[in-house]
Each structure stands twice: as structure tokens, then as C-alpha cells.
ZAMARGU-4260 file (C-alpha; in steps of 0.2 Angstrom, whole numbers, plus 5000, padded with zeros to 4 digits):
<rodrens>
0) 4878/5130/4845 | 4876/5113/4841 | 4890/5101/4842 | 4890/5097/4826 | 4890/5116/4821
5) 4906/5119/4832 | 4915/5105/4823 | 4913/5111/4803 | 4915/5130/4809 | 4935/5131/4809
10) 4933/5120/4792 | 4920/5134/4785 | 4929/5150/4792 | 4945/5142/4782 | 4938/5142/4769
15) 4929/5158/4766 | 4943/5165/4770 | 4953/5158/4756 | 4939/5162/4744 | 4939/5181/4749
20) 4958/5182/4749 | 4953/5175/4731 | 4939/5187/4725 | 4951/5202/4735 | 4964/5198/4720
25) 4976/5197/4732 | 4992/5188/4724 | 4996/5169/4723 | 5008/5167/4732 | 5001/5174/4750
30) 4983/5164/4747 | 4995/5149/4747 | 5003/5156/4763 | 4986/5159/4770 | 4981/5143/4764
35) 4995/5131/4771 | 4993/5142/4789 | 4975/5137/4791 | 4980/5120/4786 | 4994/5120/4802
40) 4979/5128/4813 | 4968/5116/4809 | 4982/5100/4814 | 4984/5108/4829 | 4968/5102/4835
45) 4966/5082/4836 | 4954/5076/4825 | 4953/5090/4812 | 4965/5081/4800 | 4952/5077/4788
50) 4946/5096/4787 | 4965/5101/4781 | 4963/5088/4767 | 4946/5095/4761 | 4951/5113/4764
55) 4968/5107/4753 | 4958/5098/4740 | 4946/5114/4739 | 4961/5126/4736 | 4972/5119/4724
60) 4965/5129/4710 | 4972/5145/4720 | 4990/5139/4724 | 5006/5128/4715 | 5012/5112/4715
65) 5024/5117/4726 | 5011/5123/4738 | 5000/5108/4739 | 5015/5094/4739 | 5018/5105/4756
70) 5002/5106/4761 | 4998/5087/4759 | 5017/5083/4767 | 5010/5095/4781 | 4996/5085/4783
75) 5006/5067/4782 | 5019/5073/4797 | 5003/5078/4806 | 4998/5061/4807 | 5013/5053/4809
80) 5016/5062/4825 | 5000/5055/4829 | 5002/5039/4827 | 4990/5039/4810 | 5003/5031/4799
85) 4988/5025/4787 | 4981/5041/4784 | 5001/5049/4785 | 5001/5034/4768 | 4987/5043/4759
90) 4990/5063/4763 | 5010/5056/4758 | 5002/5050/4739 | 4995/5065/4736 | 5010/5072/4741
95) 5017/5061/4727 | 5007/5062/4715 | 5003/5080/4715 | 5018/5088/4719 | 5036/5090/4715
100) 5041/5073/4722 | 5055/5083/4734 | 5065/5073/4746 | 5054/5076/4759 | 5040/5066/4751
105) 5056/5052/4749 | 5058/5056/4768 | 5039/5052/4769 | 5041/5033/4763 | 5057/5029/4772
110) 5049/5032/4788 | 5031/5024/4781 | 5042/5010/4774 | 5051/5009/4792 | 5035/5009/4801
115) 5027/4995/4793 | 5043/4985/4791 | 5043/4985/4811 | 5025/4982/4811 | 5026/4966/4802
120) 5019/4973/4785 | 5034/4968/4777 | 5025/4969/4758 | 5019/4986/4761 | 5037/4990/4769
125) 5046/4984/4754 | 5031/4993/4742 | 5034/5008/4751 | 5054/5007/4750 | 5053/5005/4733
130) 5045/5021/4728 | 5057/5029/4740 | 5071/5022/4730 | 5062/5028/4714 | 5060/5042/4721
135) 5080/5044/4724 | 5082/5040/4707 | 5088/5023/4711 | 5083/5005/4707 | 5077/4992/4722
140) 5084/4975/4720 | 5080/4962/4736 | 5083/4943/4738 | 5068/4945/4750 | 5057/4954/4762
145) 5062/4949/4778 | 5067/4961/4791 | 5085/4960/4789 | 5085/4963/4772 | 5072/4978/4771
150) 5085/4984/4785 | 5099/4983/4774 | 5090/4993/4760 | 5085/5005/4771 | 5103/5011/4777
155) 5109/5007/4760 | 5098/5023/4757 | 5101/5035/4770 | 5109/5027/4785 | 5106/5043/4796
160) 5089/5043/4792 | 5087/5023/4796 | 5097/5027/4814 | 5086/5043/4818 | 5069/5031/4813
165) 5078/5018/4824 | 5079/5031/4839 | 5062/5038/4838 | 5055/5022/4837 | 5066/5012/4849
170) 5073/5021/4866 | 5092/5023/4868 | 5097/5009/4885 | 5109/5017/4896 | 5119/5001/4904
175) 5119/5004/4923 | 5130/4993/4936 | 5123/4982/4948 | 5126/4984/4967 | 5116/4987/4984
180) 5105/5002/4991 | 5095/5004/5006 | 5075/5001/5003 | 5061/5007/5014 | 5056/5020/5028
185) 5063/5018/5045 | 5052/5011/5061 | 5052/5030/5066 | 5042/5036/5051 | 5025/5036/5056
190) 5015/5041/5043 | 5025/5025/5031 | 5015/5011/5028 | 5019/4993/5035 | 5025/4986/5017
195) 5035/5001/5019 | 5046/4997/5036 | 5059/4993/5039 | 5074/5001/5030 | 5082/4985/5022
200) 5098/4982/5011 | 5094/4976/4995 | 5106/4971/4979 | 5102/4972/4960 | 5111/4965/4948
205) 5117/4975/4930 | 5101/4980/4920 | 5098/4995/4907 | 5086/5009/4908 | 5078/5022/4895
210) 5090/5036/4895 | 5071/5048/4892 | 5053/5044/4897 | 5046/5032/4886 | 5039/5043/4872
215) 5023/5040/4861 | 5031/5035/4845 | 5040/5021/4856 | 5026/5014/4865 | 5014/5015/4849
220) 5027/5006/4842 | 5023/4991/4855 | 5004/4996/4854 | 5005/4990/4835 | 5010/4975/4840
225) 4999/4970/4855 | 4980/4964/4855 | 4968/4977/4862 | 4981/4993/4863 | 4975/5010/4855
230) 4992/5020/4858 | 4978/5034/4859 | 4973/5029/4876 | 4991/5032/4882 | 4991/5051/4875
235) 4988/5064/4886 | 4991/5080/4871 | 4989/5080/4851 | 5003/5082/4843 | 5012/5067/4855
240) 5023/5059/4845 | 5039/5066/4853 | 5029/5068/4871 | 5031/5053/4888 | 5016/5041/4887
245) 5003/5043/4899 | 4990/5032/4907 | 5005/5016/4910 | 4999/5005/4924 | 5011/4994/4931
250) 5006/4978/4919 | 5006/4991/4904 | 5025/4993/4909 | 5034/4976/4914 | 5023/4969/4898
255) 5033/4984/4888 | 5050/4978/4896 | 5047/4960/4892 | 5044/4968/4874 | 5060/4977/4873
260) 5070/4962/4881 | 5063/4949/4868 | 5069/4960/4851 | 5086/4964/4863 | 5089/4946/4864
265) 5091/4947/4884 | 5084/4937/4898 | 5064/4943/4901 | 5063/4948/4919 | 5045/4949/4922
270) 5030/4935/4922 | 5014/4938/4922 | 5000/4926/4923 | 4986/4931/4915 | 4974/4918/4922
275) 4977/4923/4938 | 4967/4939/4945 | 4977/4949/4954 | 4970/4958/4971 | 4983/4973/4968
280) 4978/4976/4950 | 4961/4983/4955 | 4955/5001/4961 | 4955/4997/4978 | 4967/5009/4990
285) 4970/5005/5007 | 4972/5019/5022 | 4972/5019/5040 | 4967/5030/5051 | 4972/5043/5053
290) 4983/5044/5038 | 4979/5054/5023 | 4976/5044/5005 | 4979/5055/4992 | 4980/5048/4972
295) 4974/5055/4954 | 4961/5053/4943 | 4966/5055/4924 | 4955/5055/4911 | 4957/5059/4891
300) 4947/5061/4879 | 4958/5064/4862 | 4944/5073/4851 | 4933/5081/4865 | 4930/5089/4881
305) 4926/5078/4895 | 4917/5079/4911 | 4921/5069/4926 | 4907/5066/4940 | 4911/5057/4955
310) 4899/5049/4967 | 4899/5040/4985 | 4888/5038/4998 | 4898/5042/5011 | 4896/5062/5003
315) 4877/5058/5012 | 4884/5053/5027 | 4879/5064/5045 | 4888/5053/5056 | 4905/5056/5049
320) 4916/5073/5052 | 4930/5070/5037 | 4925/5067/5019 | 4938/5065/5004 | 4942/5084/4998
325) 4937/5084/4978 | 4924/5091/4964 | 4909/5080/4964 | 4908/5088/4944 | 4921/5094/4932
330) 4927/5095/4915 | 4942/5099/4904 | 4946/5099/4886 | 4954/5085/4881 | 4962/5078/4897
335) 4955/5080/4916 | 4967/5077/4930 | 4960/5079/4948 | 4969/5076/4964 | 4958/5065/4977
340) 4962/5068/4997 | 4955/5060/5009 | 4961/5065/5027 | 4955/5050/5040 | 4949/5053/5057
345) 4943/5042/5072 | 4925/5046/5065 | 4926/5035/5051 | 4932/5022/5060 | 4920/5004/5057
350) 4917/5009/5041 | 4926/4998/5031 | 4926/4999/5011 | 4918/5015/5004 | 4915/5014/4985
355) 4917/5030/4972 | 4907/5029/4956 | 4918/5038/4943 | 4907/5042/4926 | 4915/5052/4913
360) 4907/5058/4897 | 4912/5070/4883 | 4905/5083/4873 | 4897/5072/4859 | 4911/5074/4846
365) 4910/5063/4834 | 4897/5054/4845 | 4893/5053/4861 | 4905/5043/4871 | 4904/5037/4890
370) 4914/5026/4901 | 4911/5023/4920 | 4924/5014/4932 | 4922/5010/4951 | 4934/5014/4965
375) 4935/5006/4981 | 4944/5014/4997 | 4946/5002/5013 | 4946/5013/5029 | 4959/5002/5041
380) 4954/5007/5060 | 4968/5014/5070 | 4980/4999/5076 | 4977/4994/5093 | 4991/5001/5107
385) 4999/4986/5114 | 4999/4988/5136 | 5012/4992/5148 | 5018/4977/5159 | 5014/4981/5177
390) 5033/4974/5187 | 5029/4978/5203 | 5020/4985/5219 | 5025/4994/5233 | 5013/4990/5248
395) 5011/5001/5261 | 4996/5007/5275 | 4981/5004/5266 | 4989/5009/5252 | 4997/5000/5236
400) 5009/5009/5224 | 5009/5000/5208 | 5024/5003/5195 | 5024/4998/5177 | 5034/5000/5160
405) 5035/5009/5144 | 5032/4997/5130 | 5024/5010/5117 | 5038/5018/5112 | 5036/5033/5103
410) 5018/5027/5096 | 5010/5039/5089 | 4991/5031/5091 | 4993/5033/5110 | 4980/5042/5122
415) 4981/5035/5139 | 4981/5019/5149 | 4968/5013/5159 | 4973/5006/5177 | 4960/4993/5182
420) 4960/4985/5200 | 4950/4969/5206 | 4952/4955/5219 | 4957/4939/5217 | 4958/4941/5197
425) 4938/4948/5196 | 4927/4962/5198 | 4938/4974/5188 | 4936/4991/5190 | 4944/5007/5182
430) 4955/5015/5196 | 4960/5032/5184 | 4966/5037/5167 | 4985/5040/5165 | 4986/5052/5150
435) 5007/5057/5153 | 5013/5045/5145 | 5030/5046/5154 | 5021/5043/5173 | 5026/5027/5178
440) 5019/5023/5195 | 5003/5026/5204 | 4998/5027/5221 | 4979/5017/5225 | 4975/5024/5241
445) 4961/5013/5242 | 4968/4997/5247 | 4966/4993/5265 | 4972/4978/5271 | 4981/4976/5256
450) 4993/4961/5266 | 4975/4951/5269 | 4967/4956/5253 | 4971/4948/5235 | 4970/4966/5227
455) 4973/4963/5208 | 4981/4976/5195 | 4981/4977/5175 | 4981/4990/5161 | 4976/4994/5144
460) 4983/5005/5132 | 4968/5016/5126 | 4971/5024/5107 | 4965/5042/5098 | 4949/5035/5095
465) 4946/5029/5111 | 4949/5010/5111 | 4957/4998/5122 | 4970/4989/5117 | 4974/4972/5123
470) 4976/4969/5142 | 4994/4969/5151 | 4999/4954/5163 | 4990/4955/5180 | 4998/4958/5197
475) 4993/4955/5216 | 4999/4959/5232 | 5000/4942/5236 | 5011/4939/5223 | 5019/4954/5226
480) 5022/4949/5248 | 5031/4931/5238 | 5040/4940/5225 | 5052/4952/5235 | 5071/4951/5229
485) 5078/4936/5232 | 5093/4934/5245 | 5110/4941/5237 | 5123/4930/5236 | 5140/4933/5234
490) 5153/4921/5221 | 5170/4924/5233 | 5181/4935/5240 | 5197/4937/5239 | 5215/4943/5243
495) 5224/4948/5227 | 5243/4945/5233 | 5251/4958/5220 | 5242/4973/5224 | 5236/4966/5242
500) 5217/4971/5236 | 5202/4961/5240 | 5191/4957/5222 | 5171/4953/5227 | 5160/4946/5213
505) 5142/4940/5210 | 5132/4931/5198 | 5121/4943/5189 | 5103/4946/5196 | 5088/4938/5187
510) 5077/4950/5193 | 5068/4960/5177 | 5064/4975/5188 | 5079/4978/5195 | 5084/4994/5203
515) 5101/4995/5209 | 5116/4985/5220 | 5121/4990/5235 | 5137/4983/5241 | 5141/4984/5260
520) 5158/4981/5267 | 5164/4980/5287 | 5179/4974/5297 | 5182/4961/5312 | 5186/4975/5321
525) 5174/4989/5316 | 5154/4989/5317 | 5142/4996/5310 | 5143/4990/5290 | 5145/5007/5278
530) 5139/5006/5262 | 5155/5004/5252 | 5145/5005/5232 | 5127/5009/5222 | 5126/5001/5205
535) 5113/5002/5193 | 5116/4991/5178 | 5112/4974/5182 | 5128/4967/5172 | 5138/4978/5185
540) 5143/4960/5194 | 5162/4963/5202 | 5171/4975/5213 | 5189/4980/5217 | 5192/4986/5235
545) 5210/4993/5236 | 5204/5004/5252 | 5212/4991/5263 | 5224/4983/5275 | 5225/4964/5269
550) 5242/4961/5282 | 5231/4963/5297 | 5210/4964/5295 | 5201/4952/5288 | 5183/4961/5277
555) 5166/4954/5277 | 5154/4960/5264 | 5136/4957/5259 | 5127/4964/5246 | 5109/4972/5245
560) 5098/4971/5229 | 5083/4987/5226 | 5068/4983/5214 | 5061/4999/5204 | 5045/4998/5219
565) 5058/5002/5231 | 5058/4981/5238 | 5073/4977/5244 | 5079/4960/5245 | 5085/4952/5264
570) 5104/4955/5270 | 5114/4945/5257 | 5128/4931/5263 | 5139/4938/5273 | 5157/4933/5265
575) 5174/4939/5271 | 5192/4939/5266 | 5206/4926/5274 | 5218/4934/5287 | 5231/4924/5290
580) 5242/4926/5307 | 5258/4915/5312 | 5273/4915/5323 | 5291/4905/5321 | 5301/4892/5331
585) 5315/4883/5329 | 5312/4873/5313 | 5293/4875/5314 | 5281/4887/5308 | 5263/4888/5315
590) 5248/4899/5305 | 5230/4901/5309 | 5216/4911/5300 | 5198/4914/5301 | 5186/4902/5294
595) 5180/4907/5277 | 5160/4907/5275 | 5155/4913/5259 | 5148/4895/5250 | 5132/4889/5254
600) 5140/4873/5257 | 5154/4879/5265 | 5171/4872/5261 | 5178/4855/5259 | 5194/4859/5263
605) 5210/4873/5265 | 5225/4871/5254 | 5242/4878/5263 | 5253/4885/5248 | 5270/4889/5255
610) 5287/4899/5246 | 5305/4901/5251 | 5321/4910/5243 | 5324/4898/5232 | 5309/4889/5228
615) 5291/4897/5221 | 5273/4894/5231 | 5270/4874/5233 | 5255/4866/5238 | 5261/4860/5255
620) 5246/4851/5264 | 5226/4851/5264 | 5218/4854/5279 | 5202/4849/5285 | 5188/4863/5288
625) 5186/4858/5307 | 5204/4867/5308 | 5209/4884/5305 | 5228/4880/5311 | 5241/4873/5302
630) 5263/4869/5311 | 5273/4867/5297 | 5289/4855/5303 | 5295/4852/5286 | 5305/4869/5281
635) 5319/4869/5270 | 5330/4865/5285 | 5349/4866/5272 | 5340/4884/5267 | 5338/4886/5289
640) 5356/4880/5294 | 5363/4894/5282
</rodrens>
């Protein structure tokens, strides 16, 4: 069946079917049923509102006045609710001028009179108002045709018809506070993009939003108004009025809530520079491997079917293993919406921009019609894994034991790392492939001589597809036999008087692979040193020792520094704690002590501190460092005698 068969046969079927109920003698009133039924099936199919008023105009000899006001005022909704208000104006004049002039042909030209009052077309608004007025039995006196004025007729009229028109047209605001939310998807989500990350704090002010979806009715209201907008590009259904727009880009939208906030009288948000291109208004998606890009293809056609074909070289293409999931063809009536997928893998990687070629025609109702758009998708290679600094070696007989970090995380793009070893800096050669991601040392046991030879370590991080990423530090042994820890030195130690404990302290080590502190302890009559305490945290810089007899022994300490390849540093400083010893004679005290040793540049000089029963601890004397002895002659001799 031709097209233009299939679009007069509902009109022809109507028909003859009126004309039989006719020729049948079947009464009046049920042809005008059957009548204003075909009518209705015939608006429920976009396009066919010129058949209803043919088929109407054919069969008023076969039903009342009654029956064709309803049937025109049918025909004039029909329209309305698809944003036809000019033909809505001619099926409502029939209306009036054939029918019963009911107060839903009044209801007719209020709304028709509100439409074009918003619209601009305040002559035919007040034209249209007036006949509603007539209509109501009224007179129409205006100072004027502005806005404001027609307004003012208009609920004078019927004000809950002027707030409904308001509602359809206009959406209800909803006034919602200000205040702060968290934006974004968290470092750990990996399959988030990078304009995703990170989870941020962000704080909007007081603003109002559309308590519904923006409806047809509202947005072809702001179509009307705007150069180069058919509100029929935005409907997805016939029969939208009531229904949310489809079809909004982004621009389509802030341009809508500049609109709004104009006739509002509020401050417009948005600014769009139209003499600027935009990059991110264009078909083109981004995706990197191996993500998943998934968006829809939307398509309408308000009078016909439609048939969507897609095309791409890369469908061609044999040296790929993963191709977007999607029907090259397909068609629907009226509307098409298909679902494009694309699942990345490392084949597709160097790729770079793929094109899609979307052409969509339809079914040559009322004419042929085609429209053709181009969609670009940019394949992103897997990101690169950065390495894992290599801190240190261990080396042994012939053999070099080299120890590294974690510095990937939990990324998901890693495979392996690649050891490489050279000497002096060159020659580099893959030594093996480390694919737990949790080893973290490895013994080469091809190293001879590794004290002579320059032996020379890095890594790379390798990715799923198989591709190095950047190259860690480097490392030798001969860096390695000058880097060992460094001598541990010890701050002081010292007698606590109040709860006779000895307190040791050291400045924090600098060394970034450090392993653990070991802290030795001894006395001046004992031998061997015992290890006294381990600690692993760097920041662990202080001990208490409360294991001890401060009255008679003097304690030496030193302290031992491990790195994570098991180098230890030399014996630290030995430092030890002051005994001091004394007898008494008449009016004279002697002391003596053992020399303190802890500081590098030794000390400058002793302070004697001395108390008695009435007076608190006084700096009495300073001694020279040659001395360790001191005879106090200067007692409290009035405190002595009783």
C-alpha cells in the first residue's frame, strides 16, 4: 500500500462508515455518536486533525447543532493540546458559529485570548476576549491592550480559569533554602571520571525549582517566543500538552531558566556567549579504556515512522576485539530511542577518535523527510601506572637483594612491574616480571662482585595493556656501600630526681626507609650490652627507663638504627647517666662523679646544685671539665653548729 493510500484510509473508512449507518436508518442520535467517536480516533493520531474537520464538515447533514459545536470543540482541544493554537482558532469559530455558543466554546477563547495575549499578539488577545465576553453575555470595555490590562479583563471574567491558564502555561516555583552538600565520587571509585573526583563541599545559595518536569504547554510557551524553536521537536507523544518535554539539551535549558527569571523579575543566572563555539556542546564523548560509554540516541518524527541507521568504520575493523553493542538499522513509529554501549578493551587502544554516521528518515508522510548528524567517540588509552621507588639493597655473596615501595595504591590499571638492572647507569636489562603486587623485595643472584661492580636497579610499572609506565629513581651498590644508616646519636641522658628514673631522647631519624630503633642499655659494672627496646615508628624518639638503681650505678646506652634491607647503622654514641659519690668531714663535703660523654663536643663545664633543711637546691659553683671532684667548705656552718 502506497503512503499516500495509508494516509486517506482511516479518513475513507470514517466515512463510509457514517454513510452506511445513514443508508441503515439507524437513529440520529447514535450516527452523531459514531460520528464524534471516529472524530476522537482520528485525533489520537498526530497529523490527522485535518481529516476530523473534513469528516465533520461531510456529516453535519446527519447530526445537530449540538453535535457538531462538540465535534469542532473536540477538534479545537485536539489542537491546543498540541500546541496548534492557530488551527485550535479556526475549528473554535466553527464551534461558534455553528453551534450553541456553550461555555465551552467561551472556555475556547479565554484560553485562545490567553495564548496569544502571552504571545505578544495582544490585538488578536483582546479580539479573542471580546467574543468570550459576548459570549458571557457581557460587554468589553479596555483603556488599552497592554498585558496588564488584558490581564485584568481576563480574571474579571473567570479568575479560576485565568489561574488554571496561568498554571498550564507557567510552572508552579517551589522556594528551596540555600546551604552546602558534598559533590563528586571519591578517589576509590574507579570507574568515576577525573572531572568526577574528588568528593568536594560545595554551597548554593536560595534558588527555586519547577515542583513537576517542565511540560509541553510550558516550554511551547517559551518556543513561541524564541527564533528558530518548533515546540514539536521537543515532543516525544501526540497529545503532549500535559506531558515533560523531551529532546532539552543543556543550552535549551539554562536559556529556559534565563526566560523564566526575566518575566520573574530575578537576577539571571546563566550567560551564554553565542559567538563563542563551545567544545562541550558537540557530539563528541570521551572514554578510556577500559571504561564502558554508554548514552542514547533519540529520535522523533511527530507524523511518521522513522528509521535510524548507524554507521562507523570501526564495525569493518579486524584488528579490534570489542565493538559498540547496537542495531546498525532500526525503526519505530513515531519516536526511536536506542541505547549505544560501547565496552573498551586494550585492543582499541591508539585508536584515537572513531566517527558514527547517524541518518534517519521517515516513511514519506506528508513528504519525504531525512536528517543526518555525526557523532564522534575519542577512545583515551589506559593511563600510564606511575613506578615504585626502589629504597634500598641488601648486598650479599654475589648476590644483591633489592627492596622497593608501593606507590600504586589500589590502581586498578596495574599488571606487573618490570625490574631492570644495568651497570654504571647503562646496558639495561629486564632481570624478571613481578606480577604480586604486594612482593616487595627480590633477590638477583646474578650479581658477583657486587662490592667492585656498579650494579644499577630501576623499575617500571607495566599496565593491562601491556605498557610501561614511567621509570622509578635508579639505585646502585655503590650508592648503596655509602648510604648505610647513619651513626645514631643520642640528645642526653638523665637522672629524673622525683622518681630516680633515667629519661634517654634522640632527634628523629631522617632516613626514609627506615625499619626500627633499637636501644641498648648497660652498667659500669655489668658487660655484655642487652637490648633494652625495638621501635618501629620513626617519631618513637624518647625512653623512660624506671628498671634502675640511680643511688649507686651509673647507665650507658647507645642506640642502633635498621633500614627495611636489613642495613644497620654503626654502634651509636655511647651516653651514660651521672653517678655521683661523696663522703663528709668536719665542715667539708667532698663529691665526685663520672665524666659525662654524650655531646660530640663534650661539655663546657659541670654545675654543682647543693640544698639543705632550710634552703632549696642553689647553684653553688662551676666546675671545669678537666675535674670530676668537687670539696664543698662553705656549708651552712649556723645550720652545722645545731
Amino acid at each position: 500500500m502506497s503512503d499516500s493510500v495509508a494516509w486517506c484510509k482511516p479518513y475513507q473508512e470514517s466515512f463510509d462508515k457514517i454513510k452506511s449507518a445513514g443508508s441503515l436508518g439507524i437513529l440520529k442520535g447514535e450516527i452523531e455518536e459514531a460520528c464524534l467517536n471516529h472524530i476522537d480516533s482520528l485525533l489520537n493520531k498526530d497529523g490527522y486533525g485535518g481529516m476530523a474537520i473534513s469528516l465533520l464538515s461531510l456529516s453535519e447533514s446527519l447530526m445537530s447543532e449540538g453535535g457538531i459545536e462538540e465535534g469542532y470543540i473536540r477538534i479545537s482541544r485536539n489542537h491546543i493540546l498540541n500546541m496548534r493554537h492557530d488551527s485550535a482558532l479556526i475549528a473554535a469559530r466553527f464551534a461558534f458559529e455553528k453551534g450553541t455558543q456553550s461555555s465551552s466554546v467561551v472556555a475556547l477563547y479565554f484560553e485562545l485570548s490567553y495564548w496569544h495575549c502571552e504571545t505578544g499578539s495582544l490585538e488578536k488577545s483582546f479580539g479573542l476576549l471580546d467574543t468570550a465576553y459576548q459570549l458571557s453575555g457581557r460587554r468589553l470595555f479596555l483603556s488599552g491592550t497592554d498585558t496588564a490590562t488584558l490581564h485584568g479583563a481576563m480574571r474579571e471574567l473567570d479568575f479560576q480559569r485565568y489561574e488554571f491558564l496561568h498554571d498550564r502555561y507557567y510552572p508552579k516555583m517551589v522556594d528551596i533554602a540555600g546551604g552546602v552538600f558534598s559533590m563528586g565520587s571519591p578517589e576509590s571509585d574507579t570507574l568515576s571520571y577525573d572531572i568526577e573526583r574528588p568528593v568536594h563541599r560545595v554551597t548554593l545559595s536560595s534558588y527555586s525549582m519547577s515542583a513537576t518536569e517542565v511540560t509541553v504547554y510550558q516550554f511551547g510557551l517559551y518556543c513561541a517566543l524564541s527564533d528558530n524553536r518548533d515546540i514539536r521537536d521537543y515532543m516525544a507523544w501526540p497529545n503532549s500538552g500535559d506531558n515533560p518535554v523531551v529532546n532539552v539539551s543543556w543550552y535549551d535549558a539554562v536559556e529556559y531558566a534565563n526566560w523564566l527569571s526575566e518575566g520573574r523579575g530575578v537576577k539571571v543566572m546563566y550567560k551564554i556567549d553565542k559567538d563563542i563555539v563551545d567544545p562541550n556542546n558537540q557530539s563528541v564523548f570521551d572514554v578510556q579504556i577500559p571504561k564502558e560509554l554508554c548514552f542514547r540516541i533519540n529520535s522523533t518524527d511527530t507524523k511518521d515512522s522513522i528509521y535510524l541507521k548507524v554507521s562507523s568504520p570501526v564495525f569493518s575493523n579486524d584488528t579490534i576485539t570489542s565493538f559498540p553493542v547496537i542495531d546498525t538499522v532500526s525503526g519505530g513509529y513515531l519516536s526511536i530511542n536506542k541505547r549505544f554501549c560501547w565496552k573498551t578493551d586494550c585492543s582499541l587502544r591508539g585508536l584515537g577518535r572513531v566517527p558514527f554516521y547517524l541518518t534517519l528518515k521517515d516513511n514519506g508522510f506528508p513528504s519525504p523527510r531525512s536528517a543526518k548528524k555525526n557523532v564522534y567517540v575519542n577512545i583515551l588509552d589506559m593511563p600510564l601506572v606511575n613506578p615504585s621507588n626502589i629504597l634500598c639493597l641488601t648486598l650479599a655473596n654475589n648476590k644483591t637483594i633489592v627492596y622497593w615501595g608501593d606507590s600504586t595504591g589500589n590502581n586498578p590499571y596495574f599488571k606487573q612491574y618490570n625490574l631492570y638492572r644495568g651497570i654504571d647507569y647503562n646496558n639495561w636489562v629486564l632481570v624478571d616480571s613481578i606480577t604480586n603486587k604486594n612482593q616487595r623485595s627480590y633477590s638477583d643472584n646474578n650479581t658477583p662482585n657486587n662490592q667492585t661492580i656498579n650494579y644499577t636497579y630501576m623499575m617500571r610499572a607495566v599496565n593491562q595493556c601491556g605498557i610501561e609506565g614511567p621509570p622509578s629513581d635508579t639505585l646502585s651498590t655503590f650508592e648503596q656501600l655509602i648510604a648505610a644508616p647513619a651513626v645514631q646519636k643520642l640528645n642526653f641522658v638523665t637522672v629524673t630526681p622525683d622518681d630516680k628514673s633515667i629519661k634517654i631522647c634522640w632527634p628523629q631519624t631522617p632516613e626514609r626507609d627506615f625499619a626500627k630503633y633499637y636501644l641498648y642499655r648497660t652498667s659500669k659494672e655489668k658487660s655484655p650490652y642487652q637490648l633494652l627496646k625495638t621501635y618501629e615508628w620513626p617519631s618513637d624518639t624518647s625512653y623512660q627507663d624506671f628498671d634502675v638503681a640511680v643511688d649507686d650505678t651509673s647507665y650507658c646506652y647507645y642506640l642502633i638504627m635498621r633500614d627495611t634491607c636489613d642495613n644497620y647503622s654503626p654502634y651509636g654514641q655511647v651516653s651514660c647517666s651521672i653517678l655521683l659519690k661523696g663522703y663528709s668531714e668536719n665542715f667539708i663535703n667532698t663529691i665526685w662523679w663520672n665524666p659525662y660523654k654524650t655531646w660530640e663536643t663534650g661539655v663546657s663545664s659541670y654545675e654543682i646544685w647543693r640544698s639543705d633543711p632550710v634552703t632549696t637546691y642553689q647553684n653553688i659553683v662551676s666546675i671545669d671539665t678537666i675535674k670530676t671532684e668537687y670539696a664543698d667548705s662553705k656549708l651552712n656552718i649556723e645550720l652545722a653548729s645545731d
